[in-house]
C-alpha positions in Angstrom: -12.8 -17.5 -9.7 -13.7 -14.8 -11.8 -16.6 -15.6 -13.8 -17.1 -18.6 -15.8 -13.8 -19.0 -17.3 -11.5 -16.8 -15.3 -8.8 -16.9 -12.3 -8.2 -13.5 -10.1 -4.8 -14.0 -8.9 -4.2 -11.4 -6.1 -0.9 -10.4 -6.5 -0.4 -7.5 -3.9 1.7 -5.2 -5.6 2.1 -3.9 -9.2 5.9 -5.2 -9.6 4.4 -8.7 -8.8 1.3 -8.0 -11.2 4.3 -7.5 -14.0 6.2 -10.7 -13.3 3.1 -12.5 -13.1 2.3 -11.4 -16.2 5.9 -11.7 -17.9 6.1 -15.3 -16.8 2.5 -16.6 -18.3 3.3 -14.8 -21.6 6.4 -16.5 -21.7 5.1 -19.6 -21.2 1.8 -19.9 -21.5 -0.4 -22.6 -19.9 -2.4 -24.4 -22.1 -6.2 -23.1 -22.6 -5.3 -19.1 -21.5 -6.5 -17.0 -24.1 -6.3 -13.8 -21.9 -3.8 -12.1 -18.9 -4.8 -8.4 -17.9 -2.8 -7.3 -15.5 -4.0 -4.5 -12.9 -2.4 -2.9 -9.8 -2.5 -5.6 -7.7 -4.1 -8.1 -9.6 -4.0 -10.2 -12.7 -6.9 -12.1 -14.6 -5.9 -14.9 -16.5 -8.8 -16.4 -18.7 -8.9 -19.9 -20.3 -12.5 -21.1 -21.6 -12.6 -24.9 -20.9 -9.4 -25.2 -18.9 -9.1 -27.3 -16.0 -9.6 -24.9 -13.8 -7.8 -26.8 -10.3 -4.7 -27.7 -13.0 -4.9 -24.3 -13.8 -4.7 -22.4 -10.1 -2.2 -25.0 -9.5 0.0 -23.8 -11.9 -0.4 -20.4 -11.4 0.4 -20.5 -7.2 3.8 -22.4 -8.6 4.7 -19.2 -11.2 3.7 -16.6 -8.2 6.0 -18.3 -5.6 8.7 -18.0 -8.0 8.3 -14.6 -8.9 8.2 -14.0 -5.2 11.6 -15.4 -5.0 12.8 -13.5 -8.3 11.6 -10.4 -6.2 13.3 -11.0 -3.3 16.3 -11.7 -5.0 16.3 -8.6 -6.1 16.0 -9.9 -10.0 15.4 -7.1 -12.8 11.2 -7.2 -13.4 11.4 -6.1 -17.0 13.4 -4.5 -20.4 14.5 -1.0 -20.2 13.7 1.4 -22.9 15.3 4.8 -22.9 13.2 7.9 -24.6 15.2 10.8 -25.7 13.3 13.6 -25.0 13.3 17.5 -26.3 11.9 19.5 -23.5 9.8 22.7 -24.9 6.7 21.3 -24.1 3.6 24.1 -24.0 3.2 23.5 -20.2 6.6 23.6 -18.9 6.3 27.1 -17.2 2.7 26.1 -15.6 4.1 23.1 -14.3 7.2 24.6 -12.9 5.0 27.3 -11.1 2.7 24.7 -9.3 5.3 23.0 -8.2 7.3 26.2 -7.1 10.2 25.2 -9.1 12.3 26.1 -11.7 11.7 24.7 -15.4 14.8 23.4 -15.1 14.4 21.6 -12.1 11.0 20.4 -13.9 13.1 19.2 -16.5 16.0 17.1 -14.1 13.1 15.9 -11.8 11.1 14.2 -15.0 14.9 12.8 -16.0 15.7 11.4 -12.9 13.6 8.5 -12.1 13.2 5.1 -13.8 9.4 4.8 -14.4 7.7 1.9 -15.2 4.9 0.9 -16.9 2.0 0.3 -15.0 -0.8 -0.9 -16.9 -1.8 0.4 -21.2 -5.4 2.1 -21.1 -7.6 5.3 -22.9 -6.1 4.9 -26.5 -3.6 1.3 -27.9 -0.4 1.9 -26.9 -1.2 4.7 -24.4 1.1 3.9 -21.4 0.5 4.8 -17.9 4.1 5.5 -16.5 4.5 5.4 -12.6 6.6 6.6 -10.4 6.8 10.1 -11.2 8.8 12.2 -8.4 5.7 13.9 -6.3 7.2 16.7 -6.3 5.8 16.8 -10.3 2.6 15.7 -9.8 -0.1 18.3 -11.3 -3.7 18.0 -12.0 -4.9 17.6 -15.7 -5.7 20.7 -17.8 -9.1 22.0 -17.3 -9.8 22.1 -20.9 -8.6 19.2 -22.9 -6.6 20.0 -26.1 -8.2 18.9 -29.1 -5.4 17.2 -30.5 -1.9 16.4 -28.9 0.8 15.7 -31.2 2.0 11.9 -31.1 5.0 11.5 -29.2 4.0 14.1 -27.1 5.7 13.5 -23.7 3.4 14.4 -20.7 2.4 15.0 -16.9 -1.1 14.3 -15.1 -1.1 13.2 -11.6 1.2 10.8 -10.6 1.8 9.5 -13.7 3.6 10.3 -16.7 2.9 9.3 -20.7 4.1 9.7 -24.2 1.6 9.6 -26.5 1.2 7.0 -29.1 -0.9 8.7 -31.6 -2.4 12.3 -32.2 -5.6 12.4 -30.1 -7.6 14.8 -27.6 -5.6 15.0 -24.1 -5.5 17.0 -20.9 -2.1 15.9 -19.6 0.6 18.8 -19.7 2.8 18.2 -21.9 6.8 18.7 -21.0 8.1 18.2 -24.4 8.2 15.7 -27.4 10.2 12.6 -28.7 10.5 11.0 -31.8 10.3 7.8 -31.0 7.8 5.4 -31.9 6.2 3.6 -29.2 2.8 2.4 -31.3 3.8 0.9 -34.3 0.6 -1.4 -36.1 3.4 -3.2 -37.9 5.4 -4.1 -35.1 5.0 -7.3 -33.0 4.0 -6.1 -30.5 2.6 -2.8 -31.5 3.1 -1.3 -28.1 7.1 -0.1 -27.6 6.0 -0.1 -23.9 4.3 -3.7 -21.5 4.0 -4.1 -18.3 6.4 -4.2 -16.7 8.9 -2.4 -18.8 11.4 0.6 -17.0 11.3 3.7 -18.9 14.1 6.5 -18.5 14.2 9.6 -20.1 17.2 11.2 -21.4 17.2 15.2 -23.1 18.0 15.4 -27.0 
């Protein structure tokens, strides 16, 4: 239980928390008004649902993702960015890693992220599975405004931006793809779930 009107379904692993998630919204159980995925988690809320009907149903949907997983079935949609690399923080980047911008650039291109979980601004997409080898700190000043579509490094994660806002991830370059569209249903380009791979303009 998670409060009143909530199930915690412990999950284990983030691909899991995206199948979980993928499944319910696919076919949703009666009385769920809510599934937030997490890490290795994912609440599902449904006011006034019978909660034992409800658990039920939700052990049956994780011990088939469980098998989907093991059978080495595809988690979620691939989207592919195109990407201009002449982002402000290239060089810095490239020196704390003791690398060439180059190799910056072929590094961020080589690995099919995925999304982990949306957060800070709508349609802000944590990407994971950078290559460590990228992973840098944030900026220790924040720029006051980073240009939507702004594609960008902090930690292990990477991002594009959805919208102009404030931001201290170092930003590798820029695309000009939309990935937070208020018309669009759903807004967000990138869910859970979803493989992201880069490709330069």
């Amino acid at each position: 239980m998670a409060g009143e009107h909530g199930l915690l379904v412990e999950t284990g692993s983030l691909e899991l928390s995206h199948r979980l998630d993928a499944a319910l919204r696919a076919d949703r159980p009666e009385g769920v008004v809510e599934i937030v995925p997490g890490p290795d988690t994912v609440l599902v809320v449904a006011p006034g649902a019978d909660q034992a009907r409800l658990r039920a149903r939700l052990e049956a949907v994780v011990a088939g993702e469980r098998g989907r997983e093991r059978a080495g079935v595809a988690a979620g949609p691939v989207v592919t960015i195109p990407v201009v690399y002449d982002g402000a923080d290239l060089d810095s980047v490239a020196a704390l890693a003791g690398i060439s911008v180059a190799e910056v650039i072929q590094r961020h291109l080589g690995r099919e992220l995925v999304v982990g979980w949306l957060g800070f601004a709508p349609g802000f997409a944590y990407l994971t599975g950078l290559d460590p080898v990228l992973e840098t700190p944030r900026l220790d000043t924040p720029r006051t405004s980073v240009p939507a579509g702004s594609v960008a490094i902090a930690g292990p994660y990477s991002a594009v931006y959805p919208s102009a806002s404030p931001g201290g991830w170092r930003l590798l370059g820029r695309t000009s793809v939309r990935v937070w569209d208020v018309a669009a249903d759903p807004p967000s380009l990138f869910q859970p779930g979803t493989r992201v791979r880069f490709e330069q303009a």
